[in-house]
C-alpha positions as CSV (number, residue, x, y, z in Angstrom):
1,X,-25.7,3.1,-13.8
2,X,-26.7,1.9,-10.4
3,X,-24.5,3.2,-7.5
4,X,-22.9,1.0,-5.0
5,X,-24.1,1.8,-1.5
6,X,-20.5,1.4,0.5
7,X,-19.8,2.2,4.4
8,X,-16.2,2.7,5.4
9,X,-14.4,1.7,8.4
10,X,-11.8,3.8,10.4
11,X,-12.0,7.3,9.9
12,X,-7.6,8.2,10.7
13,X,-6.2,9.7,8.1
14,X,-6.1,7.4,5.7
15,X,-9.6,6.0,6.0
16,X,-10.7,10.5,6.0
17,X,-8.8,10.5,2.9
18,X,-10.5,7.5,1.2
19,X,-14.0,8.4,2.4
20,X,-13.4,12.1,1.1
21,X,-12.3,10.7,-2.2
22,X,-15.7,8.3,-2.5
23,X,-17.8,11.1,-1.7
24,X,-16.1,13.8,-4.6
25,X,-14.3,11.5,-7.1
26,X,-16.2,8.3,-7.4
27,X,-19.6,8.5,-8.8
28,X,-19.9,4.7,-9.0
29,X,-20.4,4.7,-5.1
30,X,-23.0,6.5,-2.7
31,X,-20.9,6.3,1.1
32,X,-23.7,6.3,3.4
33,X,-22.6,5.3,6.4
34,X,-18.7,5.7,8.3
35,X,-18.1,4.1,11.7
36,X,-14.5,4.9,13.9
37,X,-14.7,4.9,17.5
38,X,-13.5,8.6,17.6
39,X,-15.4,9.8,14.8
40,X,-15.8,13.4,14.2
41,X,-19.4,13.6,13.4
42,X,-19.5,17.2,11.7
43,X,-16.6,16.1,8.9
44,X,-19.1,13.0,8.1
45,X,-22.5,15.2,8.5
46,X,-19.9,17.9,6.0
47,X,-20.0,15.3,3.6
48,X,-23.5,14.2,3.6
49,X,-23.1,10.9,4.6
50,X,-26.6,9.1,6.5
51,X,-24.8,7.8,9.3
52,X,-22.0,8.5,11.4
53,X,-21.3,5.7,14.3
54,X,-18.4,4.7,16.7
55,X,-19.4,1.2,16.5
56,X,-18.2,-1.1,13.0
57,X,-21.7,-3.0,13.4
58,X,-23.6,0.1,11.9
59,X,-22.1,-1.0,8.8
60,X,-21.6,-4.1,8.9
61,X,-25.3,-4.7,10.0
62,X,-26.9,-2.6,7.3
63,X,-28.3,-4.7,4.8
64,X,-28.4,-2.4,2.2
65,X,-24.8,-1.3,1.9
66,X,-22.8,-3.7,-0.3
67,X,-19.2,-2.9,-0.2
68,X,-17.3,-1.6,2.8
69,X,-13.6,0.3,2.6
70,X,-11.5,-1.3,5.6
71,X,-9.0,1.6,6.8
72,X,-9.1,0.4,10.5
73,X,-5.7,-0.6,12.3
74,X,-3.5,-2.8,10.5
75,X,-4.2,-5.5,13.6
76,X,-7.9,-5.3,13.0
77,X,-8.2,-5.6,9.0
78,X,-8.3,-9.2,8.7
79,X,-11.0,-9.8,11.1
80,X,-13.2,-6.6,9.7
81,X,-12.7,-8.5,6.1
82,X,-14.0,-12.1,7.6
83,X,-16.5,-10.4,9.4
84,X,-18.0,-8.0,6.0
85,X,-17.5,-11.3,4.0
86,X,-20.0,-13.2,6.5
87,X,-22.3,-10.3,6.1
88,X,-21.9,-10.7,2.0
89,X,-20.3,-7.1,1.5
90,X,-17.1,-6.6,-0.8
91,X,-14.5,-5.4,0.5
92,X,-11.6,-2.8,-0.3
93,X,-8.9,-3.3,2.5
94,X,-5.6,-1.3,3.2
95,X,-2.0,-2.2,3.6
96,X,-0.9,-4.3,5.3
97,X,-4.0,-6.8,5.5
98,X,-2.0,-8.7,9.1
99,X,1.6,-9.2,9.8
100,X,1.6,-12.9,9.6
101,X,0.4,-15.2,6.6
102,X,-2.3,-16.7,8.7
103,X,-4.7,-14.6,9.1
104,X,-4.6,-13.1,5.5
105,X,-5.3,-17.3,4.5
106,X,-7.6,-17.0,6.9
107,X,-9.2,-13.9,4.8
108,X,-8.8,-14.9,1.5
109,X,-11.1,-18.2,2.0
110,X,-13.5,-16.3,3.7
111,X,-14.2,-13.9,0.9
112,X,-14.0,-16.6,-1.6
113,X,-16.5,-18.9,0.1
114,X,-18.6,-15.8,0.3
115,X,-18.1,-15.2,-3.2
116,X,-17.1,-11.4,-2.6
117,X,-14.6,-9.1,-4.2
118,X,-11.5,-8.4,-2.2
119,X,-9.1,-6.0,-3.3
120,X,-6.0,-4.3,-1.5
121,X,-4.8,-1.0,-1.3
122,X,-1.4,-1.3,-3.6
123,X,-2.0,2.4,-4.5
124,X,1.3,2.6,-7.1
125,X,-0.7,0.1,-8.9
126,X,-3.1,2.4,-10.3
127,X,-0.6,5.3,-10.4
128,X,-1.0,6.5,-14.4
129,X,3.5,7.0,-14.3
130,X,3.5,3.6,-12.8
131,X,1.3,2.0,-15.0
132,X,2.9,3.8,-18.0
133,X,6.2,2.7,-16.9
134,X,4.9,-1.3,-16.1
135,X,3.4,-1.3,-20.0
136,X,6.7,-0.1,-21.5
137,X,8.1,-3.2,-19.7
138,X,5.3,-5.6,-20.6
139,X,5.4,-4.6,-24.7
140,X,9.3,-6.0,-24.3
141,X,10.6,-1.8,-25.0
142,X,13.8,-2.3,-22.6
143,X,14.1,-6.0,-23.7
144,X,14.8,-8.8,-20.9
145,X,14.6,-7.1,-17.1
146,X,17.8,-7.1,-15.5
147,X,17.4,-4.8,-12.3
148,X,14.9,-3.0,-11.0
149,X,15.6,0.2,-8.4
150,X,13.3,1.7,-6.1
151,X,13.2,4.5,-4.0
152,X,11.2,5.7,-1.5
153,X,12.1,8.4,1.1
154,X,9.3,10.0,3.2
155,X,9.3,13.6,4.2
156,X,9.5,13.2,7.7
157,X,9.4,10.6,10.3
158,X,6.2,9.5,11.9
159,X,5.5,9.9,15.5
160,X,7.3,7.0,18.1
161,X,3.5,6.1,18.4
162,X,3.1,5.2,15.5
163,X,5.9,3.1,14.7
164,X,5.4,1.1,17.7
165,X,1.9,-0.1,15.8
166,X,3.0,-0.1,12.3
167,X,4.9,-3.3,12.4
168,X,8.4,-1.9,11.6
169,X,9.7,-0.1,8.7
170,X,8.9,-4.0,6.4
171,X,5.5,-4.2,7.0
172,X,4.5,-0.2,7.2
173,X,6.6,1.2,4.6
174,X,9.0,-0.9,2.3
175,X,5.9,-3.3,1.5
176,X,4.8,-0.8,-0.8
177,X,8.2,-1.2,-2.4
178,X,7.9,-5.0,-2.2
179,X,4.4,-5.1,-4.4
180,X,6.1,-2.7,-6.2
181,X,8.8,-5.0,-7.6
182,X,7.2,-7.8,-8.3
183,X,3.8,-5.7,-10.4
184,X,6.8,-4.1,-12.4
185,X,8.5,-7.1,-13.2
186,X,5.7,-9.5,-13.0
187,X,8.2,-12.1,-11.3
188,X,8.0,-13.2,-7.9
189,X,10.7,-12.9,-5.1
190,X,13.1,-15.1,-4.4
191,X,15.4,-14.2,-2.1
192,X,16.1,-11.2,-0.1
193,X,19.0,-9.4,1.9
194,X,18.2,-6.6,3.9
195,X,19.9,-4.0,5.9
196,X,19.3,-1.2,7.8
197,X,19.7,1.2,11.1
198,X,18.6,3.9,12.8
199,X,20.4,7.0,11.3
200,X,17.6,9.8,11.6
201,X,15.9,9.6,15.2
202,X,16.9,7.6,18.1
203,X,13.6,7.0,19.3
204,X,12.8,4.8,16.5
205,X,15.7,2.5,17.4
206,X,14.1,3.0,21.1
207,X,11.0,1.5,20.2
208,X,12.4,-1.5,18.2
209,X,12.5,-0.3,15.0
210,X,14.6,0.9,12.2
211,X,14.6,4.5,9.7
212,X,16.7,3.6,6.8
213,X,17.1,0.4,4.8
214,X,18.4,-1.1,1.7
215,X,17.1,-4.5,0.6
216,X,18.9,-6.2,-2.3
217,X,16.2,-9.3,-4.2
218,X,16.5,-11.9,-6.4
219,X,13.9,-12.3,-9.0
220,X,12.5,-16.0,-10.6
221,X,12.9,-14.3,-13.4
222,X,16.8,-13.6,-12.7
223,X,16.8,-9.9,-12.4
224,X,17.8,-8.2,-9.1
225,X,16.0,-5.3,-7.5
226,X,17.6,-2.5,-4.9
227,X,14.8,-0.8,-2.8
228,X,16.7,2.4,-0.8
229,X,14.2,3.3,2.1
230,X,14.2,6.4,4.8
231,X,11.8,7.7,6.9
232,X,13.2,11.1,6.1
233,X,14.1,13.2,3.1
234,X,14.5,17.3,4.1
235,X,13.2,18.3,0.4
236,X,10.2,16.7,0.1
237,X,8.7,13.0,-0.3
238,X,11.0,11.0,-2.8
239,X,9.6,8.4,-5.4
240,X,11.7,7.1,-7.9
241,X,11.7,4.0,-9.8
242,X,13.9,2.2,-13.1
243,X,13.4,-1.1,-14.7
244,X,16.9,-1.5,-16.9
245,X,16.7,-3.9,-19.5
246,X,18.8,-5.7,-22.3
247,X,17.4,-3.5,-24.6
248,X,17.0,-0.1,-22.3
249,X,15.3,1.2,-19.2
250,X,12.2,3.1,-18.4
251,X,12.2,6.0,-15.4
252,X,9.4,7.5,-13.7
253,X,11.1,10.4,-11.7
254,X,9.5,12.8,-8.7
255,X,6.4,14.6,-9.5
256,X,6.7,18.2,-8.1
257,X,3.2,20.3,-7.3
258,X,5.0,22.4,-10.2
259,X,7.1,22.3,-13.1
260,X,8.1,25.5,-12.8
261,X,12.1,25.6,-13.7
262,X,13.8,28.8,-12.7
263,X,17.3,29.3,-14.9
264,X,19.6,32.3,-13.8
265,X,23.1,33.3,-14.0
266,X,23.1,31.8,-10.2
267,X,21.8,28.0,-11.4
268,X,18.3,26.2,-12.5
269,X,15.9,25.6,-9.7
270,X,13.3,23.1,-9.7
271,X,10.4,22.9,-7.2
272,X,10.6,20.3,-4.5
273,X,8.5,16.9,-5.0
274,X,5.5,16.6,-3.0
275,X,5.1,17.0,0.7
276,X,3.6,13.6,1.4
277,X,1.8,10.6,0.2
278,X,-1.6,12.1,-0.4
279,X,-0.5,14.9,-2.4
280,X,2.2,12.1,-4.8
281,X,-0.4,9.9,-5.1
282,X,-3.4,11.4,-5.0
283,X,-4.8,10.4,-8.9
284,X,-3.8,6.8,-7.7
285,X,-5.9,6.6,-4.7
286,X,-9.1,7.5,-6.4
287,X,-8.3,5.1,-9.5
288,X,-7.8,2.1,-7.5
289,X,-11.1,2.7,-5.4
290,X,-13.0,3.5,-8.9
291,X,-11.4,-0.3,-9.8
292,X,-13.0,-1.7,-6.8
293,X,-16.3,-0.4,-8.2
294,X,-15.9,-1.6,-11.5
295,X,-14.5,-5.0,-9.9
296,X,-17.9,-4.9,-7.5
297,X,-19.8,-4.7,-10.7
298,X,-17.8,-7.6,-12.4
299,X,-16.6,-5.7,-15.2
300,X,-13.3,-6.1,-14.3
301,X,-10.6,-8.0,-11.9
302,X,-9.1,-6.3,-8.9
303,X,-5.9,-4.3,-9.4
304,X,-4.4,-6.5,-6.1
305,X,-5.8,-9.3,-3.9
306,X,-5.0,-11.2,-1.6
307,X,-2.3,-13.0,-2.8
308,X,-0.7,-9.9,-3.4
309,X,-1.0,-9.1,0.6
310,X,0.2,-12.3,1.0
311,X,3.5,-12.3,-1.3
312,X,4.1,-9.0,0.1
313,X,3.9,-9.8,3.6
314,X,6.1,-13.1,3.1
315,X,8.6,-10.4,1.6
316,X,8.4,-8.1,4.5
317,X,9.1,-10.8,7.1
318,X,12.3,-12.5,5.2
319,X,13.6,-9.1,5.0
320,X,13.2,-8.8,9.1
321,X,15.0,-12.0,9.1
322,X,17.9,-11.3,6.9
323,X,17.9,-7.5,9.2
324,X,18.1,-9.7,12.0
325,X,20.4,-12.5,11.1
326,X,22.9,-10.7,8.8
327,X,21.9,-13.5,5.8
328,X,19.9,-13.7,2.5
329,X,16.9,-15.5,3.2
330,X,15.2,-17.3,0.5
331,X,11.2,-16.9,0.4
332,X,9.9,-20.7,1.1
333,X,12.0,-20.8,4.6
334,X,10.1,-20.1,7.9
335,X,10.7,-16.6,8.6
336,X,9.4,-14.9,12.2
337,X,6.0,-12.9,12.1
338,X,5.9,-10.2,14.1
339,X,4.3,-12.2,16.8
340,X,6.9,-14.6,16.8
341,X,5.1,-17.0,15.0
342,X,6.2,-18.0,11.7
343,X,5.4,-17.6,8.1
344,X,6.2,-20.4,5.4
């Protein structure tokens, strides 16, 4: 099998992570080239890849490379996917794709008049407990879905920094949650009622933002979801998910690094779940990049697109709005974007 020649954009954490997985778990792909404007050119050299730039046009002016992974600034993604669509390369883009519905429009027809792939990173989509748990639910185990519960509690807050170019706790964080719901219940949101605070560092409040939230939805289908949210959990990072049925439910619980149980006279001990997102997920994030080579190669569909970005980002801003205004809001109204324009 031919390998697809990809470049990847950004080189943070997330786009290191990506590129590292390519390079060691993805056979379908050769990475030659990585561009970030503060690229550390001995990891790229470490991994063998043909060119290391600071400048995004060393890949997206190489005619030879055909797909490019996006993990750039949130702010930046949707110009980065009109601009590898122009150049004919597919794209793999990360979370959020913008923070408004415009742009990711505006990306959508772009790669569909170019007639290349673009898929999103909704990592729990290709999570084997996730997918487990969404074909228990699809072969009608647990009967009609009547709620759905998610939770997701990191380890630690990020830096102030950060959350002051995330686009809030929606956008950042609980939009995982939001894509979430609707892949496990295959029903879109309806309406949404969210609330929230600062409860774990002042800062965040400071900066506009908000560490803990609960956000209640209403399903098409009829079936309500909770999604409990923190920025901080003190034992580890928290992943829990139920879809309860007329018939039953289906759990996926924490994952620990080991399922060592220690039973004594003074209690049974589990290990902690994972320290973080890479480590939870990590079997996830190289299935859904070895489904954008297989979707590349047309032997498959993309595990999210950009309707997905889309219904997810529509979410995230109702949720602001009902944050903001104390009220449900029902997905269809104009909610604000975080530029103070508005979504439909």
């Amino acid at each position: 099998m031919k390998q697809i020649t990809v470049g990847v954009l950004g080189a943070g954490r997330i786009g290191r992570m990506h590129t590292e997985n390519l390079v060691h778990a993805v056979p379908e792909v050769r990475v030659k080239a990585v561009a970030s404007p503060h690229l550390d050119v001995g990891w790229a050299r470490s991994l063998g890849i043909q060119v290391a730039a600071n400048d995004n046009d060393a890949v997206l002016g190489d005619p030879e490379i055909e797909a490019v992974v996006i993990a750039a600034p949130s702010g930046l993604h949707c110009d980065l996917i009109r601009r590898a669509a122009a150049a004919g390369k597919h794209v793999f883009c990360e979370k959020p794709l913008a923070f408004e519905a415009e742009p990711i429009e505006a990306a959508r027809r772009a790669a569909e008049e170019a007639g290349v792939t673009l898929q999103v990173g909704f990592n729990r989509r290709s999570d084997p407990s996730l997918l487990d748990l969404a074909e228990a639910v699809r072969d009608g185990r647990i009967g009609e879905v009547q709620t759905l519960r998610v939770t997701n509690r990191d380890p630690q807050a990020p830096p102030v920094d950060f959350v002051k170019r995330s686009g809030g706790l929606f956008f950042d964080f609980v939009i995982h949650d939001l894509d979430t719901v609707r892949f496990l219940s295959a029903s879109e949101i309806v309406e949404i009622y969210a609330a929230g605070g600062g409860l774990i560092d002042p800062a965040i409040g400071d900066a506009g933002d908000i560490d803990t939230a609960v956000v209640t939805l209403r399903l098409a289908s009829g079936a309500l979801a909770v999604i409990d949210a923190s920025r901080q959990a003190v034992y580890g990072y928290d992943q829990r998910f139920e879809v309860f049925g007329s018939a039953g439910s289906v759990v996926v619980d924490n994952t620990r690094p080991s399922t060592r149980v220690l039973s004594t006279t003074g209690g049974v001990l589990a290990r902690t779940p994972h320290g973080g997102f890479v480590a939870r997920y990590h079997d996830a994030f190289i299935a859904e990049l070895r489904a954008f080579a297989a979707a590349v190669r047309g032997d498959r569909p993309v595990v999210a697109g950009a309707a997905d970005a889309l219904a997810a980002v529509r979410a995230a801003a109702a949720a602001r709005t009902s944050l903001a205004e104390g009220r449900p809001v029902r997905l269809g109204r104009a909610a604000p974007a975080a530029d103070g324009g508005t979504t439909s």
